[in-house]
MIPASE-449361 format. One record per residue (C-alpha): x, y, z; residue in one letter; residue number from 1. Coordinates in steps of 0.001 Angstrom, whole numbers, plus 500000, padded with zeros to 6 digits. Each point is the difference from the previous one (the first is absolute). Layout:
residues N
((X Y Z) 'A' NUM)
...
END
This chain:
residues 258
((519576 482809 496552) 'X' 1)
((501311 503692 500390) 'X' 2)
((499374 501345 503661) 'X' 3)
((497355 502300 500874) 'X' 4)
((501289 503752 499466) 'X' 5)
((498860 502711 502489) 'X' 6)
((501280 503649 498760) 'X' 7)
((498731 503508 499068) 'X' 8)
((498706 500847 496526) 'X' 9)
((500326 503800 499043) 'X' 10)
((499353 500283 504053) 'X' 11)
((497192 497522 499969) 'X' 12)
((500450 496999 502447) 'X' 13)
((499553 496713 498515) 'X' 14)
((500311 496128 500360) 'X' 15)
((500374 497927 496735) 'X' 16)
((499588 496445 499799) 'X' 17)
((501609 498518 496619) 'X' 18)
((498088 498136 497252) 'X' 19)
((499881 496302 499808) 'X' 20)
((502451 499425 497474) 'X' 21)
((502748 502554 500443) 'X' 22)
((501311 499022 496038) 'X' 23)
((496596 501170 498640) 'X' 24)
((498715 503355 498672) 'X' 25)
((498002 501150 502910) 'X' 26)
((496789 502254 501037) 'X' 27)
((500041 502421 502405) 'X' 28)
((496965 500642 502783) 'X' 29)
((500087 502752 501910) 'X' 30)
((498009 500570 503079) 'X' 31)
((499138 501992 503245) 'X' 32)
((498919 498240 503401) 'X' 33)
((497045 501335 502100) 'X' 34)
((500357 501962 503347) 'X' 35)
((497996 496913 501827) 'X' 36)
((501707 496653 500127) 'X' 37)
((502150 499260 497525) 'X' 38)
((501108 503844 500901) 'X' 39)
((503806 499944 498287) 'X' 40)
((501454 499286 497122) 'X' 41)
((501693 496486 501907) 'X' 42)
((496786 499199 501564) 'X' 43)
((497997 499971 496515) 'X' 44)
((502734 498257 498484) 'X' 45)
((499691 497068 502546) 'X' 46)
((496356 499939 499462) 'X' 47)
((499836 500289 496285) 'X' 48)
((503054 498550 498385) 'X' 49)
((498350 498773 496733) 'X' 50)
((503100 497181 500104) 'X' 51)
((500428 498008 496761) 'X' 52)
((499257 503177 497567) 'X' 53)
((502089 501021 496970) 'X' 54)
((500254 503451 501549) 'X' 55)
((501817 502246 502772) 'X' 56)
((497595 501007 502766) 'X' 57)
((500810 503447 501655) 'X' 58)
((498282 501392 503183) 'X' 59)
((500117 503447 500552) 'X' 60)
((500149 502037 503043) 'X' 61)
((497550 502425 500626) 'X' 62)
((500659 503650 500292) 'X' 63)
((499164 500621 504131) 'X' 64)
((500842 496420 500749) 'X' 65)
((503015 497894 501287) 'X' 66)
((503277 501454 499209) 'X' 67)
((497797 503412 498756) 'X' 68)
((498247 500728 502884) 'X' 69)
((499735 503362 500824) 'X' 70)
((502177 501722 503077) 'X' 71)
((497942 498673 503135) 'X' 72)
((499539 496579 498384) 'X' 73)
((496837 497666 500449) 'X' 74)
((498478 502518 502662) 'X' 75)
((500829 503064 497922) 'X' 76)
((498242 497793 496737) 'X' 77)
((496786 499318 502236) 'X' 78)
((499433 503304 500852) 'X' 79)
((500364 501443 496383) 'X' 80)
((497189 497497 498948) 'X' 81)
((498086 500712 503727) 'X' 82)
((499919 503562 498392) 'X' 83)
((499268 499344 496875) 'X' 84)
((500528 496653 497803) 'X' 85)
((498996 501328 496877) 'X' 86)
((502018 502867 499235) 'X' 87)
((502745 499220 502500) 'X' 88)
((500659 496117 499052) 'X' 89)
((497959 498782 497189) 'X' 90)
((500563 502705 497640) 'X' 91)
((503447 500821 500685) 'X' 92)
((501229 496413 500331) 'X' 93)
((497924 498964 496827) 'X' 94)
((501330 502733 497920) 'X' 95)
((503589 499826 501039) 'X' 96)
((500071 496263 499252) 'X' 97)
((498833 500799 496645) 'X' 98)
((502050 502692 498962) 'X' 99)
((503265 497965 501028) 'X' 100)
((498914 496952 498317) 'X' 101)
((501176 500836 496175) 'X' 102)
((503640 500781 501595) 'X' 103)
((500162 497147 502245) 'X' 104)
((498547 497490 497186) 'X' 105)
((502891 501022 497757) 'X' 106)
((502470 499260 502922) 'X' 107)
((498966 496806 500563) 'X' 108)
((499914 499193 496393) 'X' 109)
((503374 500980 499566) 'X' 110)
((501131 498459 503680) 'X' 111)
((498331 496425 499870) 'X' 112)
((500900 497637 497201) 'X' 113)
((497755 499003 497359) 'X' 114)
((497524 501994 500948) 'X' 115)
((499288 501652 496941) 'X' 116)
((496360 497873 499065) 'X' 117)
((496591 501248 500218) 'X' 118)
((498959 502049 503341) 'X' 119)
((497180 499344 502123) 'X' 120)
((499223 501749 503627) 'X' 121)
((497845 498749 502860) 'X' 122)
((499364 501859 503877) 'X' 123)
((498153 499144 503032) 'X' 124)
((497348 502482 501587) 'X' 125)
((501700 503558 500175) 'X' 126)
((502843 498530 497377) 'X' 127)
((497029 498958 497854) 'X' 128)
((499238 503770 499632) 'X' 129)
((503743 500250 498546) 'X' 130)
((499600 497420 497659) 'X' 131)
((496829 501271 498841) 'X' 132)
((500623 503314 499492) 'X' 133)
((502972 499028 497760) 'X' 134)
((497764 497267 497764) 'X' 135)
((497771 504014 499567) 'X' 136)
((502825 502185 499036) 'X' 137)
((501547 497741 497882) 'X' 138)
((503463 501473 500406) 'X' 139)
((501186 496408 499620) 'X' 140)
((499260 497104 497872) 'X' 141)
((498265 497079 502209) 'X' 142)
((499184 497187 498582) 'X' 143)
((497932 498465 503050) 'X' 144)
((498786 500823 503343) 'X' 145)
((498950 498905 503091) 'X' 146)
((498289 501544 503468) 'X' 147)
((499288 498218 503188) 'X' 148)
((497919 501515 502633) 'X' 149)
((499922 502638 498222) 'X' 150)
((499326 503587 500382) 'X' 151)
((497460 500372 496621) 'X' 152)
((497817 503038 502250) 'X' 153)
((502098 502045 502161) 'X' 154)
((496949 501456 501329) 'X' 155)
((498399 496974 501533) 'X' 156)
((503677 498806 501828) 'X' 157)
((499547 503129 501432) 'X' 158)
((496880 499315 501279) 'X' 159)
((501318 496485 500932) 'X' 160)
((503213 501988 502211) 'X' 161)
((497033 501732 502050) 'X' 162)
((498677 496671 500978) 'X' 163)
((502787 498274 500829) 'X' 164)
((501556 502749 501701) 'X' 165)
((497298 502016 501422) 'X' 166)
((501172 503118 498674) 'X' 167)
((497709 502656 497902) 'X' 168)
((501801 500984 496867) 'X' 169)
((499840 503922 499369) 'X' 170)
((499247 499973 496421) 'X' 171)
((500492 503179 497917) 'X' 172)
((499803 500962 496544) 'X' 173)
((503470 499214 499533) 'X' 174)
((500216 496904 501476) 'X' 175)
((496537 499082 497888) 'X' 176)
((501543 501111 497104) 'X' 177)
((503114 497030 500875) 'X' 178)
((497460 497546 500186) 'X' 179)
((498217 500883 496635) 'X' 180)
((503349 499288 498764) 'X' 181)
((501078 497318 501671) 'X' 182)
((496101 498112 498558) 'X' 183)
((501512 497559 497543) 'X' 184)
((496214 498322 499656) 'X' 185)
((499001 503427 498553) 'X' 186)
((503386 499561 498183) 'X' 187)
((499981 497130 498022) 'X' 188)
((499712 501283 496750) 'X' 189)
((503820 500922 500769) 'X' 190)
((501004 496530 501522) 'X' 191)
((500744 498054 496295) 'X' 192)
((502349 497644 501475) 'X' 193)
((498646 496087 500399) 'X' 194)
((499857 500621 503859) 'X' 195)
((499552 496758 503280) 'X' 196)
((498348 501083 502679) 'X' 197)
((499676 498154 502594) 'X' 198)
((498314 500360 503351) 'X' 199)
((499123 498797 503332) 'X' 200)
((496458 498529 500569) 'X' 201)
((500248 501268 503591) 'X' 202)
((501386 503429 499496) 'X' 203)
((497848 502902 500296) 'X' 204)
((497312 501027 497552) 'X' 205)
((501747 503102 499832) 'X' 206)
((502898 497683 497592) 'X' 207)
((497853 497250 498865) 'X' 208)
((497197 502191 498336) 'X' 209)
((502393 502239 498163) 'X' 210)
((501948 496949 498619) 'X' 211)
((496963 498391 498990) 'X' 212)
((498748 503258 497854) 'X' 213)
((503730 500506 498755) 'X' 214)
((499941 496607 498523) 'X' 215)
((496275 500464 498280) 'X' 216)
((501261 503447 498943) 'X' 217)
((503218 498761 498584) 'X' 218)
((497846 496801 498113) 'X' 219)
((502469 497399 498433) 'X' 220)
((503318 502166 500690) 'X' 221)
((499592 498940 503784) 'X' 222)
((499937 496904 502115) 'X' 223)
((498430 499676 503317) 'X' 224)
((501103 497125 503164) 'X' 225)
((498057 500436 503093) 'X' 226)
((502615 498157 502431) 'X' 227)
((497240 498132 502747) 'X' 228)
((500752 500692 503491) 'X' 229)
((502353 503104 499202) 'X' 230)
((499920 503465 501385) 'X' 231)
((501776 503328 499105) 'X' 232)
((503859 498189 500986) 'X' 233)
((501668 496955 499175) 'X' 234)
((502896 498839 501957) 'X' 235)
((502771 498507 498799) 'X' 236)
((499958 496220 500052) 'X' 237)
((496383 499967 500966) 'X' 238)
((497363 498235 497604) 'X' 239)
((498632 503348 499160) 'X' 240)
((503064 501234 498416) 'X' 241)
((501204 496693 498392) 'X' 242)
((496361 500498 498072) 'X' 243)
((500607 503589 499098) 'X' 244)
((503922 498852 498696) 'X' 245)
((498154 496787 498006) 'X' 246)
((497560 502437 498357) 'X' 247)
((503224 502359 498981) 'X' 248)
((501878 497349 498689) 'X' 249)
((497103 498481 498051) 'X' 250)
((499138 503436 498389) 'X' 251)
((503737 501604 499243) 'X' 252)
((500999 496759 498608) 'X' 253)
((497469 499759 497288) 'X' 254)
((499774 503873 499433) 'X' 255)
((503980 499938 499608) 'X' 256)
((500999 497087 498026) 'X' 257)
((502439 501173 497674) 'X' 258)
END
């Protein structure tokens, strides 16, 4: 078994974990971690390892997180997202992540042996944005995809941030117009690729009800697990997360069989 490989990808942080058999032709899943727990590219790694599939699994770092934080670090992050989450983290990090995906894909093609099979992207929460918003461009070719506690309404985790934190969020046409976007229920028609979501039975209706309508939008090109017990995060080694990494496995290795 080759080791784990931790670089930088046309300046994209990553971890890769190698296929099962490193003599085999081999997928390639890409995927972004969530700002809650797993928050880093190691952490959802840990969690998620989808062990025992014909495929190389790379986590991605997150523009405005671990070794990208902006000057001021965690304190500086908080108050950019104190001031205004939607244009000054979601948007920014979302759109970042997707523009340097193409660039960083090719790297790691070229970089990590035999990983030249079909491609297939997952995220967590604010990384699920990321992978959905490159399933809707289509700049890529994915063959499969899959979401946990995912982000399907931006609008509603808003709403969800205001509870949680006790915070009012200063809406404005701008930041309306971000959310529109970022509405990937009222999107579906653009979503064609078979797509796993999976959520947590206790997370907040502000996820759950979004998956759920994303799934009966999306008909027989989606999946849906509703993990019992689970909220919004999923540490790694917990029960939670060894659920979320079962239902990952299960779907990417029948969507990806060569």
């Amino acid at each position: 078994m080759r080791e784990v490989i931790e670089g930088v990808a046309a300046g994209v942080p990553f971890v890769a974990l190698p296929p099962a058999d490193p003599d085999a032709p081999a997928a390639l899943l890409a995927g972004w971690h969530l700002m809650e727990v797993p928050a880093s590219e190691q952490a959802f790694a840990e969690a998620v390892p989808m062990t025992g599939l014909r495929a190389w699994r790379v986590y991605l770092g997150l523009p405005l997180t671990g070794a990208r934080l902006p000057e001021g670090g965690p304190a500086e992050l908080f108050r950019l997202a104190s001031e205004d989450a939607v244009l000054n983290v979601f948007e920014p990090v979302t759109e970042q992540a997707v523009a340097e995906f193409p660039a960083a894909l090719a790297e790691l093609r070229d970089r990590l042996p035999g990983a030249d099979g079909p491609l297939g992207v997952f995220g967590g929460s604010a990384g699920s944005l990321v992978a959905l918003e490159v399933l809707a461009r289509g700049d890529v070719a994915v063959e499969a995809a899959a979401v946990v506690s995912p982000v399907a309404r931006l609008a509603p985790v808003i709403g969800r941030n205001e509870r949680l934190f006790d915070v009012t969020y200063p809406w404005s046409p701008r930041s309306r117009a971000v959310a529109d976007h970022y509405d990937f229920v009222s999107r579906a028609g653009e979503l064609t690729t078979p797509l796993l979501i999976v959520a947590g039975e206790a997370d907040d209706a502000a996820v759950r009800e979004p998956a759920r309508a994303l799934r009966e939008r999306l008909g027989d090109r989606a999946e849906l697990v509703e993990i019992e017990g689970m909220a919004h995060e999923f540490a790694p080694g917990s029960p939670e997360a060894k659920h979320v990494d079962a239902a990952f496995t299960e779907w990417f290795g029948r969507r990806l069989r060569r």
